[in-house]
C-alpha positions as CSV (number, residue, x, y, z in Angstrom):
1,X,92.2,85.3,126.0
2,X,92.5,87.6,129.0
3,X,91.7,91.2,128.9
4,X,94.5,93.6,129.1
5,X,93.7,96.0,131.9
6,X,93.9,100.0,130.8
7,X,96.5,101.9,131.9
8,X,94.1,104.1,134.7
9,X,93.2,100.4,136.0
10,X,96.9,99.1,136.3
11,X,97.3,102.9,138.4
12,X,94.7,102.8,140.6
13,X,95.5,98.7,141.7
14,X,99.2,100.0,142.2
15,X,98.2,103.2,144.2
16,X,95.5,101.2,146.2
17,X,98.2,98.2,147.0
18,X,100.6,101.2,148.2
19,X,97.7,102.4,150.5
20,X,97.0,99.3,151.5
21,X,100.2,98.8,152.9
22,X,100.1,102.0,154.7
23,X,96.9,101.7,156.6
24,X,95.1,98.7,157.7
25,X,91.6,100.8,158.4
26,X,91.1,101.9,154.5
27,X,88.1,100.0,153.9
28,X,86.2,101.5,157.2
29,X,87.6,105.1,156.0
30,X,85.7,105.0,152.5
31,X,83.3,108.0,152.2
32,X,80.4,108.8,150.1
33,X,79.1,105.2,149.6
34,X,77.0,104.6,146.8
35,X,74.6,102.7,149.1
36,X,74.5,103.0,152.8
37,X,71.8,102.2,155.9
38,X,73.7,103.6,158.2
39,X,72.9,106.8,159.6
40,X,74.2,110.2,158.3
41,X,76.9,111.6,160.5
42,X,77.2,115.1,161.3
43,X,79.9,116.6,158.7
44,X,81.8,119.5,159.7
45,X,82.6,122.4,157.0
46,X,84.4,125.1,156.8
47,X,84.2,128.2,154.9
48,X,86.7,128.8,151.9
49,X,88.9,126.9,150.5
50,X,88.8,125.6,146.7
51,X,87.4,122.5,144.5
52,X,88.2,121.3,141.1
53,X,86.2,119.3,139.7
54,X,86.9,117.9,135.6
55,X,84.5,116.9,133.0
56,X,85.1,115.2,129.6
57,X,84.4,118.0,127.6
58,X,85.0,122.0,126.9
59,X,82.4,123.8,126.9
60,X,81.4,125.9,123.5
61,X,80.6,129.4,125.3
62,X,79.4,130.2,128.4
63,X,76.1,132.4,127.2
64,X,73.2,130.0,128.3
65,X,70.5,130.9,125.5
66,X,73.5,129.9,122.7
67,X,72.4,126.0,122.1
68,X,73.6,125.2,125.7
69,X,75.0,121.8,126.1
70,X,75.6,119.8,128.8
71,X,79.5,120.9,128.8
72,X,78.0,124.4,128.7
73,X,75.2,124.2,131.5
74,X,77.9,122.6,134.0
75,X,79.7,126.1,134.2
76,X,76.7,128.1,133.5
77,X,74.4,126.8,135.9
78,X,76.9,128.5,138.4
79,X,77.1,131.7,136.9
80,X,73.7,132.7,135.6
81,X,70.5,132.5,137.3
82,X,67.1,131.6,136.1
83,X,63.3,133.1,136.6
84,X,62.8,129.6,137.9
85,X,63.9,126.0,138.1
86,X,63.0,122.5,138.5
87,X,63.3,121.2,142.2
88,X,64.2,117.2,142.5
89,X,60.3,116.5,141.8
90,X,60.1,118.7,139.0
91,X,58.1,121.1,139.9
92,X,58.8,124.6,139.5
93,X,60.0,126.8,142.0
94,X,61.1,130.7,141.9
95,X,65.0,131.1,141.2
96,X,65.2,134.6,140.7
97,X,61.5,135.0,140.8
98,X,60.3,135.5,144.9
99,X,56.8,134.0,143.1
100,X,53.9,134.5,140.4
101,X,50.6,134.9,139.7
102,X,48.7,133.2,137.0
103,X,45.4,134.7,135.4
104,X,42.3,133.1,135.7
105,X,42.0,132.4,132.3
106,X,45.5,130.6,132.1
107,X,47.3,133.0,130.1
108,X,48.7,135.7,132.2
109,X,51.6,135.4,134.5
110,X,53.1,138.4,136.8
111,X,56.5,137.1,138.3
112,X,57.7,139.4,141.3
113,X,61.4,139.2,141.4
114,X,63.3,139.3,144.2
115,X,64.6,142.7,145.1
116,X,68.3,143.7,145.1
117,X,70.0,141.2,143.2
118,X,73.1,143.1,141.2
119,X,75.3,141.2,138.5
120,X,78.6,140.1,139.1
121,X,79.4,143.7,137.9
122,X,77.6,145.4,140.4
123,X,74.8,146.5,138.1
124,X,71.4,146.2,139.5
125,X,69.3,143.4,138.2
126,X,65.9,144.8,137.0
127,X,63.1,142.8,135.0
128,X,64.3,145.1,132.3
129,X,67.0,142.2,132.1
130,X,64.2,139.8,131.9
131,X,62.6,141.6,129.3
132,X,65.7,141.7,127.5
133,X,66.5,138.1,127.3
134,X,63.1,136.8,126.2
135,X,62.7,139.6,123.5
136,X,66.0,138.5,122.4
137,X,65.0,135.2,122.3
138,X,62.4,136.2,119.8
139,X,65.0,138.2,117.7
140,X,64.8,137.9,113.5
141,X,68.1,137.6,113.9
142,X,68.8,135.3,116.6
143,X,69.3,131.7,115.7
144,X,70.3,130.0,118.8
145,X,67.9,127.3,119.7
146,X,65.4,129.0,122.0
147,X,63.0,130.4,120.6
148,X,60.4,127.9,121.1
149,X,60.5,129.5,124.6
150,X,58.7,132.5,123.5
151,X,56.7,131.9,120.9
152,X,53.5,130.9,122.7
153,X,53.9,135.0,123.8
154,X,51.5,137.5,122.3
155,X,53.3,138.9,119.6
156,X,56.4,137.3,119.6
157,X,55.7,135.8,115.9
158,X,55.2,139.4,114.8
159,X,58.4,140.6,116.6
160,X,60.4,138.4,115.1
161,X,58.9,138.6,111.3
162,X,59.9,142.5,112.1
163,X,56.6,143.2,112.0
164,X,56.7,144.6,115.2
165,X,59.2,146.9,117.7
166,X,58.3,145.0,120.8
167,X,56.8,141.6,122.3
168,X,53.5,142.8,123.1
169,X,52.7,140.1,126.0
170,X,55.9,141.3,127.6
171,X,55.1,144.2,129.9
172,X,57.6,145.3,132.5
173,X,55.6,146.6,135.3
174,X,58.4,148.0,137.4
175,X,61.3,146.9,138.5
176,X,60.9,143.7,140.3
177,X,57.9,143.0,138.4
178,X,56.8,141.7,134.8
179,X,54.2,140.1,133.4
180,X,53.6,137.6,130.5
181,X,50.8,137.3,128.3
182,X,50.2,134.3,126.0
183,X,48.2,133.8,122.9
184,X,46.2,130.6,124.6
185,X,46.5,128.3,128.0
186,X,50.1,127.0,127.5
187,X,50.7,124.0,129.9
188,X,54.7,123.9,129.6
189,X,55.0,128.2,130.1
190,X,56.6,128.3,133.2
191,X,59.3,125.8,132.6
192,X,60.0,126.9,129.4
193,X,61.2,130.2,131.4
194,X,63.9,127.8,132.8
195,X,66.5,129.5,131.2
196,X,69.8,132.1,131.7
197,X,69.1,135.6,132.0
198,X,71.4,137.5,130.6
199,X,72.7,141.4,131.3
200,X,70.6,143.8,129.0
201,X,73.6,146.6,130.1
202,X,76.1,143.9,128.2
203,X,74.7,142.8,125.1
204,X,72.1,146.1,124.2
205,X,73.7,147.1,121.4
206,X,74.9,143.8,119.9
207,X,72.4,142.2,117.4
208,X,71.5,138.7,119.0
209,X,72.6,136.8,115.9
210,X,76.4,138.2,116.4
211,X,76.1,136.9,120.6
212,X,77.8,134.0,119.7
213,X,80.9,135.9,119.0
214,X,81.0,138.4,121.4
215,X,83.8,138.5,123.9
216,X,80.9,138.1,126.8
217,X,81.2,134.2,125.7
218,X,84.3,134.0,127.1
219,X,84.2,136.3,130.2
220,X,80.4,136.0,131.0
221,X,78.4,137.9,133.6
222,X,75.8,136.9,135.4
223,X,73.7,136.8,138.7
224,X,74.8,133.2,140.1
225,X,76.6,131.8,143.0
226,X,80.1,131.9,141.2
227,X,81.7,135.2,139.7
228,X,83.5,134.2,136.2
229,X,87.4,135.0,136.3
230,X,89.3,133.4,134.1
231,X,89.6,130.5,131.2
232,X,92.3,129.1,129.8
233,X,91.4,127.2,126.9
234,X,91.9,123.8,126.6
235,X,92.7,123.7,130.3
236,X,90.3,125.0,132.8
237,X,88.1,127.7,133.9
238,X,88.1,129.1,137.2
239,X,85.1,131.0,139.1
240,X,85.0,132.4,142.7
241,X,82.4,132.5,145.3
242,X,79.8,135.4,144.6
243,X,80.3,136.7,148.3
244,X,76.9,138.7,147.9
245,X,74.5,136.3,146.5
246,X,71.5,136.8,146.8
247,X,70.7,133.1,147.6
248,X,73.5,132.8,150.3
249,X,77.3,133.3,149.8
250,X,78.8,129.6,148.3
251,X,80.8,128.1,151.3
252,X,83.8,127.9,148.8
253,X,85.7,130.8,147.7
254,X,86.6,128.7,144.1
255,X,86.0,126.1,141.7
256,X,88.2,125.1,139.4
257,X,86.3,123.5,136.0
258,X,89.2,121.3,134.0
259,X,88.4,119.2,131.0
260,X,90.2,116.6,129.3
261,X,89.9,112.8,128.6
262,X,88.9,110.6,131.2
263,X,91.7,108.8,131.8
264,X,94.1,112.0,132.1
265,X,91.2,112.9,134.5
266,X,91.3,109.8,136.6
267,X,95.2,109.9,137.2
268,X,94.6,113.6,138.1
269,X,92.7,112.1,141.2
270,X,95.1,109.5,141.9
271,X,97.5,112.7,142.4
272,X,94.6,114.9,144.1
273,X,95.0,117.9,141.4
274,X,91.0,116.8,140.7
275,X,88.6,116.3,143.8
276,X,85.2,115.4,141.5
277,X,85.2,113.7,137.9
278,X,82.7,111.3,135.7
279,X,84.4,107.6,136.4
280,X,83.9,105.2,133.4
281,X,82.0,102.1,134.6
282,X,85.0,99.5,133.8
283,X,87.0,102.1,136.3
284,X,84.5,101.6,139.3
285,X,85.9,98.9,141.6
286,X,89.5,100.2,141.3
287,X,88.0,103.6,142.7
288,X,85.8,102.2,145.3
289,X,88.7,100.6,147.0
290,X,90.4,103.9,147.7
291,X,90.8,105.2,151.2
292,X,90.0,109.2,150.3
293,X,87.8,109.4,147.7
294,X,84.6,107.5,147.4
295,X,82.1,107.2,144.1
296,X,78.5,109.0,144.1
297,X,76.0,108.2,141.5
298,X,74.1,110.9,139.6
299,X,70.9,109.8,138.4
300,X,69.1,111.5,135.4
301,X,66.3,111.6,133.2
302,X,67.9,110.8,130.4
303,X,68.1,108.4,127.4
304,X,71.3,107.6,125.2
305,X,70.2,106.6,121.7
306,X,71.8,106.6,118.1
307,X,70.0,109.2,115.9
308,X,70.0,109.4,112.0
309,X,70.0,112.2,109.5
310,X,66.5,111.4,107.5
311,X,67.7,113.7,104.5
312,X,70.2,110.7,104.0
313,X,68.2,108.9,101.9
314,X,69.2,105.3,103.2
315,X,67.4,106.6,106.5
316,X,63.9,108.0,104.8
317,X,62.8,104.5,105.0
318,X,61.2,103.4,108.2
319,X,62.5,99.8,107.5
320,X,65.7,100.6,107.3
321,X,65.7,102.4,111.0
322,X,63.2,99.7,112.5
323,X,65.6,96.6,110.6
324,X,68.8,98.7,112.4
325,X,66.7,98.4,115.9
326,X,66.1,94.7,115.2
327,X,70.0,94.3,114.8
328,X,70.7,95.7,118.6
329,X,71.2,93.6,121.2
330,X,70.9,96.4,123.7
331,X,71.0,93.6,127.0
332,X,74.7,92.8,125.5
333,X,75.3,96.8,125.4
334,X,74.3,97.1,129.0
335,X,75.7,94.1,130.4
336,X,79.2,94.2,128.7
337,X,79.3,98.0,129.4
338,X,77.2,99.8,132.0
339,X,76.7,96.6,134.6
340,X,74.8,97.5,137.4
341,X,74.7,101.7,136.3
342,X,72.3,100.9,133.5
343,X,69.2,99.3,131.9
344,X,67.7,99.1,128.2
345,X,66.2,101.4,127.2
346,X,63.0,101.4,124.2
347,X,61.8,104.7,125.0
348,X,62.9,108.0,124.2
349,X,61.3,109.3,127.2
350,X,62.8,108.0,130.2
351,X,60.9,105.7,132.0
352,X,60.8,107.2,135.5
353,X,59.3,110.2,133.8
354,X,55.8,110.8,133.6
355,X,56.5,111.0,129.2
356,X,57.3,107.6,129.5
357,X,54.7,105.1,127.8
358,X,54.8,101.4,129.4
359,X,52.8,100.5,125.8
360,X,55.2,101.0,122.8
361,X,56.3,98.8,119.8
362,X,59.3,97.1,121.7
363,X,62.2,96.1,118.8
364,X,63.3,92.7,120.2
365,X,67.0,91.7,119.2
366,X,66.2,89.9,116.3
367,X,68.7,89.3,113.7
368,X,66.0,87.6,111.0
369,X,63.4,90.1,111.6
370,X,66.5,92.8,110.8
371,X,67.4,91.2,107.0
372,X,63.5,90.7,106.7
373,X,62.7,93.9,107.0
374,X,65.8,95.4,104.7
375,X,64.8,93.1,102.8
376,X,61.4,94.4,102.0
377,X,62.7,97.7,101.9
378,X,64.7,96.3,98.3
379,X,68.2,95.2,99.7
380,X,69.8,92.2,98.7
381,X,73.2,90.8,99.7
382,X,75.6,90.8,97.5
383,X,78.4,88.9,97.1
384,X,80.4,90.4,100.3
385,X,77.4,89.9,102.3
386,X,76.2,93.6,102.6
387,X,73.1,94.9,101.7
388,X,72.9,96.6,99.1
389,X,69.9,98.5,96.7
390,X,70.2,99.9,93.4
391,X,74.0,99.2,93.6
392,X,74.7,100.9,96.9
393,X,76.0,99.3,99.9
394,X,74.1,100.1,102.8
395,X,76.7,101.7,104.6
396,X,76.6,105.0,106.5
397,X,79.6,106.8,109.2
398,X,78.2,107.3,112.8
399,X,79.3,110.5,114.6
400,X,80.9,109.3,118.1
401,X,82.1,112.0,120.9
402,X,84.8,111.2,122.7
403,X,84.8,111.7,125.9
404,X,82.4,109.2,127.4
405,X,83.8,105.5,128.0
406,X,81.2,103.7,127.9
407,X,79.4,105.9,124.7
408,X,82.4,105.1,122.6
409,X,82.6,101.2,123.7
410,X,78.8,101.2,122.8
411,X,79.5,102.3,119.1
412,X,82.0,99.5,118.9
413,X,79.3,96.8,120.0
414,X,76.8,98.6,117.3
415,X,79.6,98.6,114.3
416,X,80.0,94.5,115.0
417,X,76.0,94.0,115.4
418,X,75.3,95.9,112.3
419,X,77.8,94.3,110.4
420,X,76.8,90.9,111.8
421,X,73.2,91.4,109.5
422,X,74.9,92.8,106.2
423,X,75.1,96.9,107.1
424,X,78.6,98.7,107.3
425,X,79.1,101.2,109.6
426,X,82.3,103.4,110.4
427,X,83.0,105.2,114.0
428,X,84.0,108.6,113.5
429,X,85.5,109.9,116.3
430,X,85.3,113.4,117.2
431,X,85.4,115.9,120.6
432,X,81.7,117.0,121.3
433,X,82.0,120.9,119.8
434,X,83.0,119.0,116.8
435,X,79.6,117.1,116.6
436,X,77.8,120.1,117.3
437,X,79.0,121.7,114.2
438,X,77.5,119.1,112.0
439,X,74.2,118.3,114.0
440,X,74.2,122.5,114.2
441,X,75.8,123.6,110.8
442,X,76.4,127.1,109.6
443,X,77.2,129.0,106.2
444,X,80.5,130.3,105.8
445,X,79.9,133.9,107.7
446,X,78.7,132.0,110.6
447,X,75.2,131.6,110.6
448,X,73.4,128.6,111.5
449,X,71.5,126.9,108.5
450,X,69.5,124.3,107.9
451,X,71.4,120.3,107.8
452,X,71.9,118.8,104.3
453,X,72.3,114.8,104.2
454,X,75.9,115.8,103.9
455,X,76.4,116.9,107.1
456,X,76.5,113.6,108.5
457,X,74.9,110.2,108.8
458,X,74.4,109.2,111.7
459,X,75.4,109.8,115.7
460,X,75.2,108.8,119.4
461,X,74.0,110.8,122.0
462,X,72.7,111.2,125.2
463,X,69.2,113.5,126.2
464,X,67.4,114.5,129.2
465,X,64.7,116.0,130.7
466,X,65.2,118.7,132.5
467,X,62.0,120.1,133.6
468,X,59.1,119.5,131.3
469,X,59.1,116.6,128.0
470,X,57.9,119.8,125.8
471,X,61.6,120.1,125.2
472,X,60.8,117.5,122.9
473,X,58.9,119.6,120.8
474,X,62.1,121.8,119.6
475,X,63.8,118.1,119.0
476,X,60.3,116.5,116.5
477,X,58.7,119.4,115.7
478,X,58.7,120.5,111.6
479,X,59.1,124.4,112.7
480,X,62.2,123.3,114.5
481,X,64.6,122.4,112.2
482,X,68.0,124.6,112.3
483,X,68.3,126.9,112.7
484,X,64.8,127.2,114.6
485,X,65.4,124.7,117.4
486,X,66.7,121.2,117.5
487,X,65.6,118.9,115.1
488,X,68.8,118.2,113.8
489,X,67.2,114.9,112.3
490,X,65.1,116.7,110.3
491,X,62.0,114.6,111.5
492,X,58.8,115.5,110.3
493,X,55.4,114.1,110.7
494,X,51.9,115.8,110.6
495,X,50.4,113.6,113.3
496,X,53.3,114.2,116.0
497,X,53.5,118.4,115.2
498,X,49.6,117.9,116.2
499,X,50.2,115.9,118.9
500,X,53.2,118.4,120.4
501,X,50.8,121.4,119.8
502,X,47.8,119.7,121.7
503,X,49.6,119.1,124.6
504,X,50.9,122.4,125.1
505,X,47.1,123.6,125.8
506,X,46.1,120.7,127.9
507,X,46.3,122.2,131.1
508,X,44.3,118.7,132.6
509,X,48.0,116.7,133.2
510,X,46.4,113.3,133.0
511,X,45.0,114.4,129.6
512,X,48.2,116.5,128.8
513,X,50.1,113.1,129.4
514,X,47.7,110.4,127.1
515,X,48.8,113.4,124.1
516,X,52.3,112.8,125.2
517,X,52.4,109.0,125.4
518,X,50.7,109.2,121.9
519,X,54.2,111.4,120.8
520,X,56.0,108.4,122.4
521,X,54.7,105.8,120.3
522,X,54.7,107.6,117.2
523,X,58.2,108.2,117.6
524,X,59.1,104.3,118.4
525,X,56.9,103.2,115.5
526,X,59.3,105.3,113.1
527,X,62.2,105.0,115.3
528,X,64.3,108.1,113.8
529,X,66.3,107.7,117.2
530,X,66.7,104.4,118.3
531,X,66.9,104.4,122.3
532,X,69.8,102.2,123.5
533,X,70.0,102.1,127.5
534,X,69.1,104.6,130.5
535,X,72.3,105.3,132.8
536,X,73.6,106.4,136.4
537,X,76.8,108.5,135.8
538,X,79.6,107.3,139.0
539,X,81.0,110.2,140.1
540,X,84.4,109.8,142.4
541,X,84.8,112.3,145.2
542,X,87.4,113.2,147.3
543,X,86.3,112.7,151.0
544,X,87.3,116.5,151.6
545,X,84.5,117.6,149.8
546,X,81.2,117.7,151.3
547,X,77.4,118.3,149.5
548,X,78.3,117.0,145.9
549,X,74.9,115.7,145.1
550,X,74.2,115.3,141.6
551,X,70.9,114.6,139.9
552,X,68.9,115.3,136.6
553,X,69.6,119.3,137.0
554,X,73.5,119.0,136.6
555,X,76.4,117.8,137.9
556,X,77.1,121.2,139.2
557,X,73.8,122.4,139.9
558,X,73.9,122.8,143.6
559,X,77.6,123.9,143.7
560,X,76.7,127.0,146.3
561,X,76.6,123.9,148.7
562,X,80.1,122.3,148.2
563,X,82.3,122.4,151.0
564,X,85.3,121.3,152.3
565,X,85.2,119.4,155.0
566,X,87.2,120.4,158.9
């Protein structure tokens, strides 16, 4: 039977057949090629001008220490600035830090900050700002995901038991200079300070557990490239150049942020209303064959994986997870689906990432090994050929955002390879902010709480690196559970919160990473996420656009350097 082609597809080959027509050189015209020997030619830019550029998904709010996702971090990555951030080799360098000093004794750090940066209200920038955030971080009543970033600090635990007025190993020198003290050598410190800074002359008098509400959200300011001006929900949000940043005024005077499905997106470059936006794989050819746009690859440190909710008591067996990893034929996923932009995955860590453990209990497709396994863990078929214990099926709901092509396909390969082995599964399908609410639940006045097995089953997502794999810890760790970080699973094992703590005070990074590849294989022997594939994202680009270069940091995170081109 032959495949119906989507709607985008049947589009793009009648748009491309029209340009065809009209110019015989389209095929030497084609910029931005994902692979090229030839030499770069000198592009000419000019200052000014506007780019829009659409993404799958709305962000939640725009205050970057609110459980930033990536929907989030693509707009706020423009407008806020960090102490520091990850270059492309992952090592830190000073953002709105000039540099620091480190102690000899490993747990004092004096940043010097560079001198006469102002927020996008004019209001000087001071480490009183920087002060601000991180003690808010530490907050009794905040409940936003970061506080892991703090609490290696002398006396952050007692500031935020309220047993304290202040941070005590926070010390604001003057005002370009602060200092951090921590309890014990902390490996991971620096990018842990990888985060937004927020305005202290802003949010002062609102209690950190109401920021999440507060009108800031949804006009932020901050100290980035990009001045915040207006957003119009559901449709876009639209930022101007920050003429007097401190870094360099952007070479645009706009961006335009839209959001929306990606086929709604990909027809809105066919008509040139969108310059930049995510391609779905089974898209790629049609947009390679067009004469003014032209498909870059982001690559990323990052895993997509199904998780599971281990208060669901189907799930608090190991077999059970481990027989659902035998059931995955994850070469199918990647060849039916991702092609040449992905590869299986059977670590959490990504594999070009020094986390990554080349030694780890590989789950082979294996259907036999799958009903072996349930089987041991007390299922038995029954006479509709699902497994079933005690008198319940073995059947859960996954959680699947939509957005992503190639995320929701994969769901639909999981639903028939589960059900192949005895084990029903329904697709839920939901926008992301949705999913958030039930991997990030809250009581009925809005405050985060901890997840019940009722919340959901089980989902598919994607995570990645950014800078350092102690962002792990918030997602294993026992103290992290919601609302205290993001162990939505609700994983918890004595041996990995050991492991996670040791390798925050090995400063010796060959020794730091043995702790970490221990983590690794701890976490595939119990398989509470089961890592599917790791994937390029194809970006298409309009060839007016010059110095979209995507990588691990963001889609967006080098926007100052967009231009259009003369």
């Amino acid at each position: 039977m032959k495949k119906k082609r989507s709607l985008v597809g049947l589009i793009f080959l009648i748009f491309t057949l029209l340009l065809s027509a009209c110019s015989s050189e389209s095929a030497s015209n084609t910029k931005n090629q994902e692979k090229s020997n030839e030499p770069a030619k000198e592009v000419k830019e000019k200052i000014g001008g506007t780019v829009t550029v659409a993404f799958n998904s709305e962000p939640g709010n725009l205050n970057p220490v609110i459980w930033a996702t990536t929907s989030d971090t693509n707009v706020t990555h423009m407008i806020f600035d960090s102490l520091v951030i990850p270059d492309k080799e992952l090592k830190m360098v000073g953002s709105l830090a000039e540099n620091w000093d480190v102690s000899e004794d490993g747990k004092s750090y004096t940043f010097h900050l560079k001198k006469g940066v102002k927020w996008h209200d004019g209001e000087p920038f001071t480490a009183k700002d920087v002060e601000f955030t991180f003690t808010s971080l530490a907050d009794g009543k905040y409940d936003a995901g970061a506080y892991w970033r703090v609490d290696p600090i002398v006396g952050a635990a007692e500031y935020k038991a309220g047993k304290a007025d202040k941070i005590t190993g926070i010390e604001v020198i003057d005002d370009n200079t602060i200092k951090f003290t921590t309890k014990e050598p902390f490996a991971p410190f620096i990018s842990g300070l990888f985060i937004g800074i927020v305005p202290e002359h802003i949010l002062k008098d609102v209690s950190p557990g109401e920021w999440e509400k507060h009108q800031s959200n949804r006009a932020p300011i901050g100290t980035g490239p990009f001045k915040f001006v207006k957003w119009e929900t559901g449709q876009y949000i639209e930022l101007e150049a920050n003429k007097d940043y401190f870094g360099g005024a952007p070479k645009l005077d706009k961006i335009i942020v839209r959001f929306g499905d990606a086929n709604t997106m990909l027809a809105s470059v066919l008509s040139k209303d969108v310059d930049i936006t995510p391609v779905p794989v089974a898209e790629t050819p049609s947009v390679s064959s067009l004469d003014y746009a032209g498909l870059v690859t982001q690559t990323s440190l990052s895993v997509y994986y199904v998780g599971f909710n281990s208060k669901n008591a189907q799930f608090k067996d190991v077999r059970v997870r481990q027989a659902l990893a035998h059931a995955i034929d994850k070469k199918a996923i990647v060849s039916t689906i991702l092609g040449k932009y992905g590869q299986v995955a059977d670590d959490i860590f990504p594999s070009k990432h020094w986390s990554h453990n080349p030694d780890l209990p590989i789950y082979q497709y294996d259907t036999a090994k799958a009903e072996a396994l349930l089987e041991e863990a007390g299922y038995k078929k029954n006479s509709k050929g699902i497994y079933a214990k005690d008198g319940k099926e073995l059947s859960f709901t996954m959680e699947v955002p939509t957005g992503t092509k190639e995320r929701e396909k994969s769901a639909v390969l999981l639903k028939e390879m589960w059900e192949k082995v005895g084990v029903k599964m329904e697709i839920r399908s939901l926008d992301f902010p949705t999913l958030v609410t039930k991997l990030l639940p809250k009581t009925k006045d809005g405050k985060q709480r901890a997840v019940t097995k009722d919340d959901y089953d089980a989902y598919i997502l994607g995570f990645g690196v950014e800078a350092d794999p102690d962002e792990y810890r918030s997602y294993f760790g026992t103290a992290y559970m919601p609302p205290n970080g993001y162990n939505f699973v609700s994983y918890s094992d004595p041996k990995v919160d050991e492991l996670l703590e040791q390798q925050t005070k090995e400063i010796d990074l060959d020794k730091r990473q043995k702790l970490i590849w221990e983590v690794g294989k701890k976490l595939a022997e119990d398989e509470i996420w089961i890592p599917l594939y790791e994937q390029v994202s194809p970006f298409v680009v309009n060839n007016r656009v010059s110095g979209f270069d995507p990588d691990f940091r963001g889609a967006t995170f080098n926007a100052e350097d967009w231009a259009i081109k003369e």
